[in-house]
N, C-alpha and C positions, 0 to 999 in steps of 0.2 A: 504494500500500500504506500505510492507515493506521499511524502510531506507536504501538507500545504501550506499556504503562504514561506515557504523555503526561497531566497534571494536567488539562489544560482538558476533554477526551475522558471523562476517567475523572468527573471529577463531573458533567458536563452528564448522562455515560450513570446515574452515581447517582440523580439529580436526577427519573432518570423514576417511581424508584420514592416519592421525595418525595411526587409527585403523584398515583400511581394508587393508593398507600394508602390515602390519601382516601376510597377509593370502601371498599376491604377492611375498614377501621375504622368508617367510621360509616354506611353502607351494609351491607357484608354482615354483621357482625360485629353491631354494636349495631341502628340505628333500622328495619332493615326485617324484620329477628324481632321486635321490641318492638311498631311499627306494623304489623306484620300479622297478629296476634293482638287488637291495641284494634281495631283502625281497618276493616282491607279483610276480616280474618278475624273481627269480632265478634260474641261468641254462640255461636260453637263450640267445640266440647269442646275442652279443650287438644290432649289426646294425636289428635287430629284435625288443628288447624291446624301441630301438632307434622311431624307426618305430613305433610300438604299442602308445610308448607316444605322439608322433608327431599326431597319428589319435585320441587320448582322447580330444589334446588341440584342433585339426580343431573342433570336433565334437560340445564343448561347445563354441566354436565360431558361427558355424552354427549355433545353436538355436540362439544366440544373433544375428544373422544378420536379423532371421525371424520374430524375435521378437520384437525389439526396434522401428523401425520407429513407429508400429502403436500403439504398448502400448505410445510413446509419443504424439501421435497425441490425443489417450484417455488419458493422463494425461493433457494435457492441454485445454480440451475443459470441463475437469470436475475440474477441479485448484489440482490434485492429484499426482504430483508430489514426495513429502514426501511420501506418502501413501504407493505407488512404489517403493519408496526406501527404506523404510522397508519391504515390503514383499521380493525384491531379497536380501536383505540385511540378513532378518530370515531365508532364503533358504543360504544362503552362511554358515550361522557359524553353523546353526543345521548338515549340511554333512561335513563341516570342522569337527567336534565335532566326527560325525559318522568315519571318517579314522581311528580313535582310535577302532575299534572293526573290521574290516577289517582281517584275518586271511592268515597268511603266505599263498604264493603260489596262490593266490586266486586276478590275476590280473582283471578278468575280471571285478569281482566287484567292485573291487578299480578303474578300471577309470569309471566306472556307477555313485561311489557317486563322486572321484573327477570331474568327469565333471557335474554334480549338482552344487559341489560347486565354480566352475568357474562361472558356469553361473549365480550365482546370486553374485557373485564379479563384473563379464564383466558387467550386465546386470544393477545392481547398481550403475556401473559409471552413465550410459546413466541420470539418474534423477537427481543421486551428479553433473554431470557436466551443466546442466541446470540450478539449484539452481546458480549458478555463478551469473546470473543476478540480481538475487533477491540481492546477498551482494554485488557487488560489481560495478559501475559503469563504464563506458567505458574507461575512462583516468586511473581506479585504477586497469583496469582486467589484464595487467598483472604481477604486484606485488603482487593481490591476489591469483592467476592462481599457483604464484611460489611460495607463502605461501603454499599453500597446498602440493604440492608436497614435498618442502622440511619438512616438516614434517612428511611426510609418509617417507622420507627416513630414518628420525630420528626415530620415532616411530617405524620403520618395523624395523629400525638395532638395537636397543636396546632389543628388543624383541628375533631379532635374534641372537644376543651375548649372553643374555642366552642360549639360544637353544642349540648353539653350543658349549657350554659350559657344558652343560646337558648331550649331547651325545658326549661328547670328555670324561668326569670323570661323568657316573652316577651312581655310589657306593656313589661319594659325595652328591648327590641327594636323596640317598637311593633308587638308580631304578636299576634293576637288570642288565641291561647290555643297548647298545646302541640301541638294538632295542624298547626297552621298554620306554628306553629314547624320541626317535623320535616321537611313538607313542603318547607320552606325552605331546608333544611340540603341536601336533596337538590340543589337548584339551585347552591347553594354548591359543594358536592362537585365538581357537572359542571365551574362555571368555574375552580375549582382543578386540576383534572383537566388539561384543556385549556392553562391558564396555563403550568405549571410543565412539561409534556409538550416544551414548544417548543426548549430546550438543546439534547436529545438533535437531533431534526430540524435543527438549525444546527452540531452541531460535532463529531458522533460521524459517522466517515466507515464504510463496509464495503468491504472488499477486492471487489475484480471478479473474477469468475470466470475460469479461462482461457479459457473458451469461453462469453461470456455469449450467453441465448437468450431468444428476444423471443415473446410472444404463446402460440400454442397448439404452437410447438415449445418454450416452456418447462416446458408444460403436460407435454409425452409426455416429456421428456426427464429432469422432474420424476417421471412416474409408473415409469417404467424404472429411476430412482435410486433411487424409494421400494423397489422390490422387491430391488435389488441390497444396499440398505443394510437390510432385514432378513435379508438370509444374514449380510452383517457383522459383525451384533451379536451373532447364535450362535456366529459365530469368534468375534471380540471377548471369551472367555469371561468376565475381568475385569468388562469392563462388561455384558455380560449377565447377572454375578451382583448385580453392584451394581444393577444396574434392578429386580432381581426384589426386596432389598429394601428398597429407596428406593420401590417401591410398595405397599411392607406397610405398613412404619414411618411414611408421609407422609401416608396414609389415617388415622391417628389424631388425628396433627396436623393434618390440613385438616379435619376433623371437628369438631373439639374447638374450633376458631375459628371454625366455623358456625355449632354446636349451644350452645356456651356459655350462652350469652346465655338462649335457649330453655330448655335445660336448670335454670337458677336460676326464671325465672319458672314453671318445671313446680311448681319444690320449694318455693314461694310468696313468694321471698325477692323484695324493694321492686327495682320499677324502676330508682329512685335510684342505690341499692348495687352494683343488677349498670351501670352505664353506669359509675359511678365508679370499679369492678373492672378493666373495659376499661380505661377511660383509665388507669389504675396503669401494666397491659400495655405499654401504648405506650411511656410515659417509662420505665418499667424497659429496656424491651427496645432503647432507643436506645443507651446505652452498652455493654450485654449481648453487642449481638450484633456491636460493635466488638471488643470483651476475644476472644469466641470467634473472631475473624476472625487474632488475633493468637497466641490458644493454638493455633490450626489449624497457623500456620507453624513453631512452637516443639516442640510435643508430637505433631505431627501431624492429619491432619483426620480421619482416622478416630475415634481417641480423642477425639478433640472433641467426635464426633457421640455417643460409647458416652456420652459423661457426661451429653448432654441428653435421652438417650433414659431411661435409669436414673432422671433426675427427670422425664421424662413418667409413669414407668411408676409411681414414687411415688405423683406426683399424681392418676393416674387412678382407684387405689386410696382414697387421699384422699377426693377428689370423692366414691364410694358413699357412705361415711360423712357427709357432711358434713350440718350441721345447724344453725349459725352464722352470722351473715353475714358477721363476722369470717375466720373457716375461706374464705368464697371469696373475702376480699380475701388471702389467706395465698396462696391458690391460684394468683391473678394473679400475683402478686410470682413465685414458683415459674415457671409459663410463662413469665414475661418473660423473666426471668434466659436461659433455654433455646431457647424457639421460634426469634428469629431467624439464632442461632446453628448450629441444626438444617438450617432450610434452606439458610442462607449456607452453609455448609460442603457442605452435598452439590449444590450446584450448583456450585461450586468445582473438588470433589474430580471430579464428573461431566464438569468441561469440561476437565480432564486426561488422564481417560478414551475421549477423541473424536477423529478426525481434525478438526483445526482447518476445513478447507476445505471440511467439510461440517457444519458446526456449528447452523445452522436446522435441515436435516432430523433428525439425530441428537441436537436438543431438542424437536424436533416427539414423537420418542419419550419422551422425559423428560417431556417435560406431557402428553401419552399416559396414559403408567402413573398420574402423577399425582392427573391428573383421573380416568381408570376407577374407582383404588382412591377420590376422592368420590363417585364414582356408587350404590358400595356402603356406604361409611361412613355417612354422614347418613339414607339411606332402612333402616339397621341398627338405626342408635340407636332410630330411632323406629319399628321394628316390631317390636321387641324389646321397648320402651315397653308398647304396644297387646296385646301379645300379655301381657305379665305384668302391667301395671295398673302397672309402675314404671318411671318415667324411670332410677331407680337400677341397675337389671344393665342397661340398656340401656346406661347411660355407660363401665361396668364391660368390657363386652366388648371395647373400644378395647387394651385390657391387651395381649391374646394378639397384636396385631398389633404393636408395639412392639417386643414379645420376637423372635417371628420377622421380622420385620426387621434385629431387630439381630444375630441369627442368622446372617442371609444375609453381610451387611456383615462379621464375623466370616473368613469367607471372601475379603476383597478384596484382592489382592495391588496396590496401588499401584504400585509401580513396575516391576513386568510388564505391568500394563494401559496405563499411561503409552509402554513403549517397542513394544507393541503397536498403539495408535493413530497412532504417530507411524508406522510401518511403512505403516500404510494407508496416509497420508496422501503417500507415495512412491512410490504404485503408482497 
């Protein structure tokens, strides 16, 4: 039985998100909206490749929506957890790696491998977020929850600062021009990826199951759990309300980190400005979503979550209006402060909500809901776009899911849900 809250455990398990950042900042976030409208998308209408990207990100959500619950239900009835987080883990940085051979004009391929390598970034949370229980105990999950994150903010924008760097001067690099640059920066991601991934795999242990099960009786004993543990979660009513909107309100926010990027070069504003916007995000959101990790345990995580969702709801509103380029460096600062705090806290608050012993599969549901509500979000903005001629109500409709999210969460009884899961976890 690993120790929890143990320091070496808890940062190696931080340390993962150091590295798959990498991929979420200068990969999903920044170079592969920016290069797939120059580069694999050029010549097509915006509100087209707008569209195109929007159906790549539902698509590697899809697979993770069909995928996670029951590969958790088999990670925990076989104690393989880890195991699963490096296989999506090897899937992520080998087609991250692969974007670099990807050839001008040639979008179709380009979201084949980028949605590969989504899916084993998305699909790798699902087992890194699991692992939580193992380092970290219930009064410490969320100061650890916000360790990670703010790390990943740090790690992804350091990483991203070069990048940007790379393809702003890359003669200074010795790369023949910006595209070559980008291209580069993909290969970088992968070995950063892989590098910084290896802590976790050395020093974060997972509890064994009481009955652990090998092969294709992990397989049925996994698919038998997967059904048992969705009657669970409609007893579970606590956390069956928090699921429902932890999948309104996270659909805005995964959205809004997809589409960003996109959404500026819609409204004509300089490459430059939106990559520089980004990286603000990053180093704002390093310390941000530490303070929120700390106001979680003081004020509570619910109210932690109501305040970041209130300046989502600002920003969203913002963003229509916006017309400056200033206004979206205002904007970044605003998300930073909020985003990683948003989610450190409801992954926190959610692994309170859970029988500890089944913590993969009943994450497997959590990046579930997740991922479904990206399958909807990003293919919204941009049909909403298409259909009215404006990026602008397309950004604008993220609003209503904010509210009723925060809605739902309004409703969470913390510590009935709390002595609820721990009930299961006895039976």
């Amino acid at each position: 039985m690993p120790a929890t809250n143990a320091k070496k455990p808890i940062i190696a398990w931080a340390l993962y998100d150091w590295a798959n950042s990498a991929f979420a900042t200068t990969v999903l976030a920044a170079f592969f909206p920016v290069f797939f409208k120059s580069y694999w998308s050029a010549g097509s209408d915006v509100t087209e490749s707008t569209f195109q990207l929007g159906l790549a990100n539902s698509l590697s959500s899809l697979i993770v929506v069909l995928l996670a619950p029951f590969l958790g239900a088999i990670a925990d009835q076989g104690g393989t957890r880890r195991k699963f987080l490096f296989a999506f883990a090897f899937l992520g940085v080998l087609a991250t790696g692969c974007l670099y051979l990807v050839a001008e004009g040639a979008w179709e391929l380009a979201i084949v491998v980028y949605v590969l390598a989504a899916v084993g970034f998305s699909g790798g949370n699902t087992f890194y977020d699991a692992l939580l229980v193992e380092v970290a105990g219930r009064d410490k999950s969320d100061s650890v929850s916000a360790l990670g994150y703010s790390l990943g903010y740090l790690g992804g924008g350091l990483l991203f600062a070069l990048n940007v760097a790379m393809v702003l001067h890359p003669t200074t690099f010795g790369l023949a021009d910006a595209s070559a640059a980008v291209r580069v920066c993909f290969l970088l991601v992968a070995v950063w990826w892989a590098g910084f991934s290896l802590p976790l795999f050395l020093w974060v242990e997972e509890s064994p199951p009481v009955r652990a099960r090998r092969g294709w009786s992990a397989v049925l004993a996994g698919y038998r759990q997967l059904i048992a543990t969705s009657r669970d979660i409609r007893q579970l009513r606590t956390t069956f309300v928090f699921l429902i909107g932890y999948w309104l309100y996270i659909d805005g926010v995964d959205t809004i980190i997809r589409m960003a990027i996109d959404y500026g070069l819609s409204l004509g504003l300089a490459t430059d400005d939106l990559l520089l916007a980004l990286g603000i995000t990053q180093f704002v959101g390093f310390p941000a979503a530490i303070a929120f990790g700390w106001l979680g345990e003081r004020i509570g995580t619910r109210k932690g979550i109501f305040i970041g969702l209130a300046v989502y709801i600002a920003a969203t509103v913002w963003g229509y209006f916006l017309d400056a380029v200033w206004e979206f460096y205002a904007l970044a600062i605003a998300v930073g402060l909020v985003q990683g705090g948003v989610q450190a806290l409801s992954r926190s608050l959610y692994s309170r909500l859970i029988p500890r012993d089944r913590a993969a599969e009943f994450f497997g549901f959590y990046n579930m809901l997740g991922k479904f509500a990206a399958v909807i979000g990003p293919v919204l903005v941009g049909w909403i776009g298409v259909l009215t001629g404006s990026p602008r109500v397309g950004i604008l409709s993220i609003v209503v899911l904010f509210v009723a999210g925060g809605a739902c969460l309004f409703f969470v009884d913390e510590e009935q849900g709390t002595a609820a899961a721990r009930a299961l976890e006895a039976t």
